[in-house]
ROPALUM-337004 format. One record per residue (C-alpha): residue in one letter; x, y negated, z. Coordinates in nm, 4 decimals. Layout:
<recs>
('A' (X Y Z))
...
</recs>
This chain:
<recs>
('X' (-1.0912 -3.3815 1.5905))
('X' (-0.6971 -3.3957 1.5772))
('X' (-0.6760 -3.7433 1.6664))
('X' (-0.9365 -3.6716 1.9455))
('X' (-0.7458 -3.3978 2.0992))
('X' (-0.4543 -3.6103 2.1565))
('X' (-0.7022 -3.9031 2.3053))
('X' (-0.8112 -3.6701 2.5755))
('X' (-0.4630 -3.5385 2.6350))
('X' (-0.3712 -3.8431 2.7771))
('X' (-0.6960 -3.9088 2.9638))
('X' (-0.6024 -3.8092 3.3187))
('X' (-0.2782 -4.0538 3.2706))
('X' (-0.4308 -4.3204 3.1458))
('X' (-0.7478 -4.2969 3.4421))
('X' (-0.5089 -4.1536 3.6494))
('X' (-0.5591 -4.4330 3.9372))
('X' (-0.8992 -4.3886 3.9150))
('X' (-0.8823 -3.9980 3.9555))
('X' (-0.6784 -4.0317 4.2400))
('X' (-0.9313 -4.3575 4.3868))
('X' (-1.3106 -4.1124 4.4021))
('X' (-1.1142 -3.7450 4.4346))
('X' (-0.8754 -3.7964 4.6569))
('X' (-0.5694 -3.7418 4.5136))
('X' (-0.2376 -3.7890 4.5397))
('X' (0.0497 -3.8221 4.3146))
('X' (0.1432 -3.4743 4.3333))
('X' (-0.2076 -3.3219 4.2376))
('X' (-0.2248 -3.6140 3.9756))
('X' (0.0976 -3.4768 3.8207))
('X' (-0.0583 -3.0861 3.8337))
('X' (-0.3784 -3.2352 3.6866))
('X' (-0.1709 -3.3560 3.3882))
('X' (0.0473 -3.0306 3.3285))
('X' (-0.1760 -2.7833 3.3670))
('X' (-0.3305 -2.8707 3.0326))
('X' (0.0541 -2.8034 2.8522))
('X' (0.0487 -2.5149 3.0858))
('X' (-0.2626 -2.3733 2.9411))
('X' (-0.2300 -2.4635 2.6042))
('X' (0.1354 -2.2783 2.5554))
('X' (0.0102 -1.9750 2.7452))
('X' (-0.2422 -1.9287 2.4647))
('X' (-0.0399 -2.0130 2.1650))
('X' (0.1210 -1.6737 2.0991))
('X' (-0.2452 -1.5371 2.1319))
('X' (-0.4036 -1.8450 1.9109))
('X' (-0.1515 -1.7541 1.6171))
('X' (-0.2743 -1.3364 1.6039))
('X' (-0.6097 -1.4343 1.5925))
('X' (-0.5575 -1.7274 1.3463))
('X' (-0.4357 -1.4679 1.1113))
('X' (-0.6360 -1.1432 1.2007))
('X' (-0.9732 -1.3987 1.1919))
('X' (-1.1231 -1.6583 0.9901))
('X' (-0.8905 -1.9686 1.1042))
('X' (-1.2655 -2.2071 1.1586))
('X' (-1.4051 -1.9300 1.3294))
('X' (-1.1298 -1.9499 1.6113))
('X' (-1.1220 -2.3412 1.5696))
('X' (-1.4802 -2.3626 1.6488))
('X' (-1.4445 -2.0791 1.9473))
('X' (-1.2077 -2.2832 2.1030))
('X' (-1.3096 -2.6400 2.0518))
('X' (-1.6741 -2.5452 2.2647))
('X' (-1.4015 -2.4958 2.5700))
('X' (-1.2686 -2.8379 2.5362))
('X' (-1.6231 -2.9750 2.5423))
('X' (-1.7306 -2.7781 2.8500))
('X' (-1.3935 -2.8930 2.9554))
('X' (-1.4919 -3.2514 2.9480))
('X' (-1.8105 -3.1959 3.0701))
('X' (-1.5914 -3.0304 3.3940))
('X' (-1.4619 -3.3404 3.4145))
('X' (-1.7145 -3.5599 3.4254))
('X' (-1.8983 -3.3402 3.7093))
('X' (-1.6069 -3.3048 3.8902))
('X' (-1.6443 -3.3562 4.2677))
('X' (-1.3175 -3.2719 4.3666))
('X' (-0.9647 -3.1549 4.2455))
('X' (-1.0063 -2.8162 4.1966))
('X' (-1.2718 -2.8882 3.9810))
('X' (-1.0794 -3.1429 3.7832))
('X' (-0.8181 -2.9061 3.7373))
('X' (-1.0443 -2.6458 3.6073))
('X' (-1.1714 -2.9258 3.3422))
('X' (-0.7895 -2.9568 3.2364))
('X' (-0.6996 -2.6579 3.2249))
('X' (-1.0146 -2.5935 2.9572))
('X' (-0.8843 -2.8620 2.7732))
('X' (-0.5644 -2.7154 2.7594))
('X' (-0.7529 -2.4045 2.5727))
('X' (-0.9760 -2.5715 2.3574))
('X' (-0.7430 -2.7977 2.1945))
('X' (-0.4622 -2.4866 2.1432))
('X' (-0.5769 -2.4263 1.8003))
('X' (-0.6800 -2.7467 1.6360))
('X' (-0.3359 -2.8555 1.4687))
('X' (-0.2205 -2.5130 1.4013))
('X' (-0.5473 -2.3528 1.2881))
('X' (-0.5244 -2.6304 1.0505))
('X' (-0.2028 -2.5862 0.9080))
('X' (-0.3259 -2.2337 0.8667))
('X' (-0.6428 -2.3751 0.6445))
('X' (-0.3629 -2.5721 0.4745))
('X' (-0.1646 -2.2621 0.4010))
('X' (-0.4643 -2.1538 0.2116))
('X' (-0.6081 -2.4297 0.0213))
('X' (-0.3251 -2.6512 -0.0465))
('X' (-0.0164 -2.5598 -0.2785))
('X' (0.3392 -2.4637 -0.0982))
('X' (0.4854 -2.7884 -0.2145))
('X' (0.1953 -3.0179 -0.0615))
('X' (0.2562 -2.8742 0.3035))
('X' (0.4970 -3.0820 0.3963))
('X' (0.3480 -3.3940 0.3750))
('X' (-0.0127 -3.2551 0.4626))
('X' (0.1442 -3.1558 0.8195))
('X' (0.3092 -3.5156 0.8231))
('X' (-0.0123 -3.6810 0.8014))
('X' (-0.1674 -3.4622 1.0518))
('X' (0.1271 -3.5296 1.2816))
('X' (0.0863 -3.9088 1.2306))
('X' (-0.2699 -3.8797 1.2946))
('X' (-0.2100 -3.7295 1.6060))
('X' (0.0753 -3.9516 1.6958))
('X' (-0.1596 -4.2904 1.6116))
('X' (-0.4584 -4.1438 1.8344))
('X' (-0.1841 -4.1480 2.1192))
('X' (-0.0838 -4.4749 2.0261))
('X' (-0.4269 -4.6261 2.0519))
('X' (-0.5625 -4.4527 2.3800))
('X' (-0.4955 -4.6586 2.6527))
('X' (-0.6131 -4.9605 2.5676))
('X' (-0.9633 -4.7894 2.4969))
('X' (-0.9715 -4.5758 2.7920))
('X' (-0.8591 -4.8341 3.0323))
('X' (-1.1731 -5.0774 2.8593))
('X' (-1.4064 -4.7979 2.9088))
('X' (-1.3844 -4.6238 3.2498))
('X' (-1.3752 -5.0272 3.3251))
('X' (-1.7017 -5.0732 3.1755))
('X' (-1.8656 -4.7710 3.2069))
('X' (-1.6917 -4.5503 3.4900))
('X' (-1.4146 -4.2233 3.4157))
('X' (-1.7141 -4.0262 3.4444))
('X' (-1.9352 -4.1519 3.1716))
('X' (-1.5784 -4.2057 2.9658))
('X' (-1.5822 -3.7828 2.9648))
('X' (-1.9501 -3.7095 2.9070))
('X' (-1.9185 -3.9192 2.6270))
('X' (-1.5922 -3.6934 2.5258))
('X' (-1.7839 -3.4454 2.5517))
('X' (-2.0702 -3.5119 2.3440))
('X' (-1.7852 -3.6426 2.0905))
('X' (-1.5881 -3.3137 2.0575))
('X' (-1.9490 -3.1161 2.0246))
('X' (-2.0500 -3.3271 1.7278))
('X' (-1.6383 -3.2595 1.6276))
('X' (-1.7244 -2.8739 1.6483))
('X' (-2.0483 -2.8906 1.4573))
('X' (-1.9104 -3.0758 1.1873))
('X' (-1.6345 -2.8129 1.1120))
('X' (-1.8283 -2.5583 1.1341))
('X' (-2.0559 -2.6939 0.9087))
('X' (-1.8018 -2.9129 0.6585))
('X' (-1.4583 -2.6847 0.6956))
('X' (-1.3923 -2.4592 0.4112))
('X' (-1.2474 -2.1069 0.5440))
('X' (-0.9840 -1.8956 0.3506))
('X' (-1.1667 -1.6561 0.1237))
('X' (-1.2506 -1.3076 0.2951))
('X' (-0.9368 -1.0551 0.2474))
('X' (-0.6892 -1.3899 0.2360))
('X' (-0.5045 -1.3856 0.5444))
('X' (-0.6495 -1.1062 0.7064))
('X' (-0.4098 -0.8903 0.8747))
('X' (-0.6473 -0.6237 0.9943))
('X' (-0.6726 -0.3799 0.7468))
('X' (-0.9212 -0.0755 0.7472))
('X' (-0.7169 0.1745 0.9803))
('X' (-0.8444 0.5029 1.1569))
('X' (-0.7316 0.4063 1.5290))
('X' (-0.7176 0.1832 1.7973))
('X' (-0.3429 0.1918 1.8144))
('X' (-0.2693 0.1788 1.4435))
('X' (-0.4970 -0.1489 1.4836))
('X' (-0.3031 -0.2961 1.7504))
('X' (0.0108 -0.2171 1.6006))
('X' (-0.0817 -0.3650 1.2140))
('X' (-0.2971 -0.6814 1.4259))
('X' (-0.0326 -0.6918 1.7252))
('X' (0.3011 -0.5413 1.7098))
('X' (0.3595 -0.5412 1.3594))
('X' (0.3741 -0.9321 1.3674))
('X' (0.5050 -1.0023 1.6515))
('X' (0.8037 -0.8079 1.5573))
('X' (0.7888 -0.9442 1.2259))
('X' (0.8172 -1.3350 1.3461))
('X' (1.0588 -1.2900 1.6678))
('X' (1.3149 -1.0597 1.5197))
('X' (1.3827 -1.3317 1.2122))
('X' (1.7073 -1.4993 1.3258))
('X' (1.6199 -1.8195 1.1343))
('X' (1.3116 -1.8380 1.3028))
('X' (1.4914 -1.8443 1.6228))
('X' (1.7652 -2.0881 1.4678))
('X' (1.4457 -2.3227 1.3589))
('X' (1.2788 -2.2874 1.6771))
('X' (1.5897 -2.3433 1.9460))
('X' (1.6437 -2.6660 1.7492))
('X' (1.3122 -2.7678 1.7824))
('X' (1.2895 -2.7221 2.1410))
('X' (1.6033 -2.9536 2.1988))
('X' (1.4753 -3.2193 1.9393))
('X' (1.1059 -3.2465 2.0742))
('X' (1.1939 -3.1788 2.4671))
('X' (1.4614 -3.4992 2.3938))
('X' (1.2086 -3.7412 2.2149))
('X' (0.9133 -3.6829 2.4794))
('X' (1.1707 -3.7342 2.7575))
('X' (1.3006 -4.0459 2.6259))
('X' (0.9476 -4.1143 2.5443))
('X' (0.7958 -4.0340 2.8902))
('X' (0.9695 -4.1662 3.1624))
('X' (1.3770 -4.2093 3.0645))
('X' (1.3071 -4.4752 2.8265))
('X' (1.1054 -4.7058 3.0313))
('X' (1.3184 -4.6490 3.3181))
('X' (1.6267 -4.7280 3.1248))
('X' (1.4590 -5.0682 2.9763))
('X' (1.3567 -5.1856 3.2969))
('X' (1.6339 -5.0490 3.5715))
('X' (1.9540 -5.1244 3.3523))
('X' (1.8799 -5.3687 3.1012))
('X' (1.6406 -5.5346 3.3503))
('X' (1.3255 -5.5730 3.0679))
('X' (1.0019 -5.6371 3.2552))
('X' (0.7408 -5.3594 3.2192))
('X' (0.5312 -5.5091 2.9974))
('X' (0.8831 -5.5884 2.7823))
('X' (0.9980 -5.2105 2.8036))
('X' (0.6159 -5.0860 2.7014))
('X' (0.6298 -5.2477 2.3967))
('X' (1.0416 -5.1195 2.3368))
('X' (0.9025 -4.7972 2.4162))
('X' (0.5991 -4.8037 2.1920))
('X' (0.8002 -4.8290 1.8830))
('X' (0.8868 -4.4425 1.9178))
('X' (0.5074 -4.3872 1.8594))
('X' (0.5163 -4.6535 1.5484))
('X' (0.8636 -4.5087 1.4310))
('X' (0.7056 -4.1482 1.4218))
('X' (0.3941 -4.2448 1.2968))
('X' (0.5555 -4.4166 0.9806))
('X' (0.7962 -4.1266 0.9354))
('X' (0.6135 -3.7930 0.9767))
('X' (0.4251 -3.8133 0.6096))
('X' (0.7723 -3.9689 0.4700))
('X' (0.9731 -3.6739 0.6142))
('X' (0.6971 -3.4264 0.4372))
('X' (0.6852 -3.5943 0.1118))
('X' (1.1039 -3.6169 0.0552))
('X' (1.0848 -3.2510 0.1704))
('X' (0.8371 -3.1203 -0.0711))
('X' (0.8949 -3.3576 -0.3933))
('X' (1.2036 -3.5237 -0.2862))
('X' (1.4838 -3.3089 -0.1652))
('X' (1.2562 -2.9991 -0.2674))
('X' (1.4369 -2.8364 0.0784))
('X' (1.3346 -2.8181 0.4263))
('X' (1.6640 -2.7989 0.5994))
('X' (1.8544 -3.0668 0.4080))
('X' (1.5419 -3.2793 0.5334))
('X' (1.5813 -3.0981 0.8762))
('X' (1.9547 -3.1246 0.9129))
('X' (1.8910 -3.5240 0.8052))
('X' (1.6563 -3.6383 1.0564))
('X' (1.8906 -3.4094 1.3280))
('X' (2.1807 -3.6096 1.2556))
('X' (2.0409 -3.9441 1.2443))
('X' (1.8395 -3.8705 1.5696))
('X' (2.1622 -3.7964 1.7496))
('X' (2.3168 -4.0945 1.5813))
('X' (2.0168 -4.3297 1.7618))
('X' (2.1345 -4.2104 2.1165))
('X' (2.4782 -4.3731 2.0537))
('X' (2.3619 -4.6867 2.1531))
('X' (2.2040 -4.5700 2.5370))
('X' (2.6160 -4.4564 2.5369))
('X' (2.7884 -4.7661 2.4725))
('X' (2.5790 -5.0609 2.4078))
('X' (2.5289 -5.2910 2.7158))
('X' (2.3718 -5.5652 2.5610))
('X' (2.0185 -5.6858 2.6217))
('X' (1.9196 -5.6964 2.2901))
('X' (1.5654 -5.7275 2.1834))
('X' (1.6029 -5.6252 1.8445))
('X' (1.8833 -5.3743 1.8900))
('X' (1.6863 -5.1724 2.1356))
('X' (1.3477 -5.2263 1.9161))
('X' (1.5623 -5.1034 1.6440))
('X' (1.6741 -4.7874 1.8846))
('X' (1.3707 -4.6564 1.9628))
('X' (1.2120 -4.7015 1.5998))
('X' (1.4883 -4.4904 1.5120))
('X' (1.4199 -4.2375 1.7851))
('X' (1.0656 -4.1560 1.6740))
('X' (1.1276 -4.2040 1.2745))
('X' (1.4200 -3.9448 1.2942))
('X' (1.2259 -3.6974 1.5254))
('X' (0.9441 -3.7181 1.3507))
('X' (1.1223 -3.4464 1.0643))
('X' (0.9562 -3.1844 1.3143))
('X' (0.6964 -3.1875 1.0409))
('X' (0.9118 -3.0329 0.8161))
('X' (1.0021 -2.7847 1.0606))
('X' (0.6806 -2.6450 1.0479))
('X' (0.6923 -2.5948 0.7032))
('X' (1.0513 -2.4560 0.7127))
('X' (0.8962 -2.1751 0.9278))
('X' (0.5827 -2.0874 0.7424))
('X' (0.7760 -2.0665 0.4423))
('X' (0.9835 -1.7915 0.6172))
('X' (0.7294 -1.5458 0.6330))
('X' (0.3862 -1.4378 0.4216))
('X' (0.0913 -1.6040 0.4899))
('X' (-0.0760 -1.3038 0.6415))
('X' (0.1368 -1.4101 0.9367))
('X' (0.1794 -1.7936 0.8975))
('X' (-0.0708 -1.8698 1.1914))
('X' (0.1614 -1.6925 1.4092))
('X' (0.4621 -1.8205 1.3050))
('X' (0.3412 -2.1578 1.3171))
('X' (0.1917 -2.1373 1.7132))
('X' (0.5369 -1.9864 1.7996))
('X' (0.6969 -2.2449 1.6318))
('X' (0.4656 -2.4858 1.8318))
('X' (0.5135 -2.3068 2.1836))
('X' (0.9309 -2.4215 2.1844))
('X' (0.8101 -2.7754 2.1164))
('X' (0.5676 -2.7528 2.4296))
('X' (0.8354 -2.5427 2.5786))
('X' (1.0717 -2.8246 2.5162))
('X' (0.8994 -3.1394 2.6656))
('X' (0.8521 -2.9140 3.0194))
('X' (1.2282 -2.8237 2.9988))
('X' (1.3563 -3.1288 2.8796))
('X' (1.1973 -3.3835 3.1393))
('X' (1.2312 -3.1247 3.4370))
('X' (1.6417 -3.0743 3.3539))
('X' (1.6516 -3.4776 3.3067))
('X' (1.4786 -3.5442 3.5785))
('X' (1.7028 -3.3088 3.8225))
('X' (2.0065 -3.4748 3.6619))
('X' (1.8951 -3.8630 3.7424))
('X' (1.7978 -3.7455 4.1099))
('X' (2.1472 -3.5998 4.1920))
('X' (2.2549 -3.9928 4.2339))
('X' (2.1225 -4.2389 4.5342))
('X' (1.8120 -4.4299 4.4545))
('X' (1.8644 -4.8029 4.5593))
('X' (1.5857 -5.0729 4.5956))
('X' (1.6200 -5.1739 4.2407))
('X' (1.6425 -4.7924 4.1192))
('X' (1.8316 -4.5318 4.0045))
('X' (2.2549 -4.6744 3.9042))
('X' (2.3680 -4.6986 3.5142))
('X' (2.5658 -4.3793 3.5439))
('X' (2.2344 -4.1727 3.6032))
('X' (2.1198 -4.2559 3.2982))
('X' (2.4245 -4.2476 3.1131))
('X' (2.4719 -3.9014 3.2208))
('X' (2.1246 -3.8172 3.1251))
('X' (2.1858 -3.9481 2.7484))
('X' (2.4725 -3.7529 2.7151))
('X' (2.3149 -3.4894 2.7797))
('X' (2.0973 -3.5409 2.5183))
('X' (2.3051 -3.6739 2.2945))
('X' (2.5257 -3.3288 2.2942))
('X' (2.2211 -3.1518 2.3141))
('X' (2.0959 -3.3073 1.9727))
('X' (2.4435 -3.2437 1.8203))
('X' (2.3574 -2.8661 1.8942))
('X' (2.0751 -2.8771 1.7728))
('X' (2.1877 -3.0085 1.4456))
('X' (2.4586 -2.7140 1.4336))
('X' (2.1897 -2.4466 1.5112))
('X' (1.9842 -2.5198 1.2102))
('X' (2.2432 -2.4853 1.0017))
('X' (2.2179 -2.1253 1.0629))
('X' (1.8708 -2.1476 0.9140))
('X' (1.8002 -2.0340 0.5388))
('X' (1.6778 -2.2920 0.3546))
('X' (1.3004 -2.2349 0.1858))
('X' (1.1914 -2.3584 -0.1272))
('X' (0.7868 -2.5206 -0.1249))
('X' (0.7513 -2.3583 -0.4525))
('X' (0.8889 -2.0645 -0.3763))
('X' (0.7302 -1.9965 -0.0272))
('X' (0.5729 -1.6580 0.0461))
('X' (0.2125 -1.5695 0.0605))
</recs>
């Protein structure tokens, strides 16, 4: 279902000509049709993480996977743009707790010193279902129309829901329950509601974990969105289908390195931030080249952006770093506010880029060299800060992790 999710994220990208073609469109709306699923999914992830630990965590799976098949189902129905949007947007909700709620099944069912690599491979996962959409998506809506491309979606992510509710294992009742028997309303919100959220936003190396993800992630989706292709093709003059395949070696680099980074964290290194502080370093390191290399070299730059997704891809760990901060009776909300500064971080990171490149006259053949120049050191000293933040950060032990 993972793997899924992150198929259907893309969907309005990959069809977006298509969209545009039988609804109407234009760019603008396109782009609104794409970020009003992050928009939705972020606005429910504080929410996602309370009930994820005051509920059964496949209980609140299940809940919200029916929205993402009713959102595909909007979709496929969809007569206009408003309805569209509508369709996103219950995408947006329905996949909000699929990655965390499992991490929060993990918590449970796995030992401290096996989360690591558990959330690497579910990263990975994730990471190779992005890899592999377009291709698919393109062949299908070409065969069978967009339409029929989300109908069958939604069938898909039905089956998806009826198969964890039937095959997932919940947490055994009174294990991560934060409700306990109290004699009021209030007391209830404040031990189901209050008490938590104080509990996870006060901790200082939560925030310390958290800012530093936010740089890291808003950086690698940037580069990986629309500053790395631009770069490829508007100052190193690649073609397009020369800069796509560059560019897809951030997917391949992450893929390779999320389960790596988890297993040298939890059997390795036995440490999340020496892991953490690592992959910070050497992701910095990788933007070096965008700085002072002028070369068009093939392998160099296929090198580059390996690098970029094999170093970022340590965010793994950095969901176990913050579960480990705090008992599990709170990990689901730790981990979905953990999860809203990356989502926080690829809105804020391509919006502040993308202000920055604009500031300089667009000729025919694009955007000059010291746009993007600019635009990488900005990142570059952003990833440097990000390195010093987390060392602010205690350091957990998976052995030693609480709850």
């Amino acid at each position: 279902m993972f793997i899924f999710s992150y198929f259907i994220r893309l969907s309005t990208g990959v069809l977006g000509p298509d969209l545009m073609r039988d609804l109407g469109m234009d760019a603008g709306q396109l782009g609104m049709l794409g970020g009003a699923f992050f928009y939705a999914f972020a606005l429910v992830q504080v929410p996602v993480g309370l009930a994820l630990d005051a509920f059964r965590p496949k209980r609140v799976i299940v809940s919200t996977t029916v929205l993402a098949a009713l959102g595909c189902l909007f979709l496929s129905l969809a007569e206009s743009f408003e309805m569209a949007l509508y369709g996103r947007i219950l995408l947006g909700l329905g996949t909000s707790a699929v990655l965390m709620g499992s991490f929060k099944i993990f918590t449970h069912w796995f030992r401290p010193d096996e989360f690591g690599f558990l959330s690497g491979v579910m990263l990975s996962l994730g990471n190779f279902g992005a890899l592999i959409a377009a291709t698919p998506l393109v062949l299908m809506s070409s065969k069978i129309g967009w339409r029929s491309c989300f109908l069958i979606f939604a069938i898909f992510v039905a089956l998806g829901t009826l198969s964890i509710s039937l095959v997932v294992k919940d947490p055994a009742p009174g294990r991560g329950s934060q409700i306990a028997v109290v004699t009021s309303w209030r007391e209830r919100i404040s031990k189901a509601i209050l008490s938590p959220l104080a509990l996870v936003f006060s901790n200082r190396h939560f925030w310390s974990i958290a800012i530093s993800a936010l740089i890291r992630y808003g950086s690698l989706i940037s580069i990986q969105g629309f500053l790395g292709t631009l770069y490829l093709i508007e100052v190193l003059g690649y073609s397009a289908q020369k800069a796509g395949n560059i560019l897809s070696m951030i997917s391949i680099g992450y893929l390779v390195g999320s389960p790596l980074a988890g297993r040298f964290s939890d059997a390795v290194f036995r440490s999340r931030k020496k892991v953490m502080l690592v992959g910070l370093a050497l992701f910095a390191i990788t933007i070096l080249p965008f700085l002072f290399a002028k070369a068009r070299s093939d392998l160099l730059w296929y090198i580059v952006f390996f690098g970029i997704g094999f170093f970022s891809s340590v965010g793994a760990v950095g969901f176990a770093h913050v579960k480990e901060l705090f008992p599990g009776e709170v990990a689901g909300l730790a981990l979905t506010a953990m999860n809203l500064f990356n989502i926080g971080g690829v809105g804020i990171g391509q919006q502040v880029l993308g202000v920055v490149i604009r500031r300089f006259p667009k000729t025919p053949s694009g955007y000059p060299p010291e746009a993007y120049h600019q635009a990488f050191v900005i990142i570059f000293v952003a990833s440097v800060a990000a390195f010093m933040i987390y060392l602010a950060a205690r350091d957990t032990h998976p052995s030693r992790a609480p709850g």
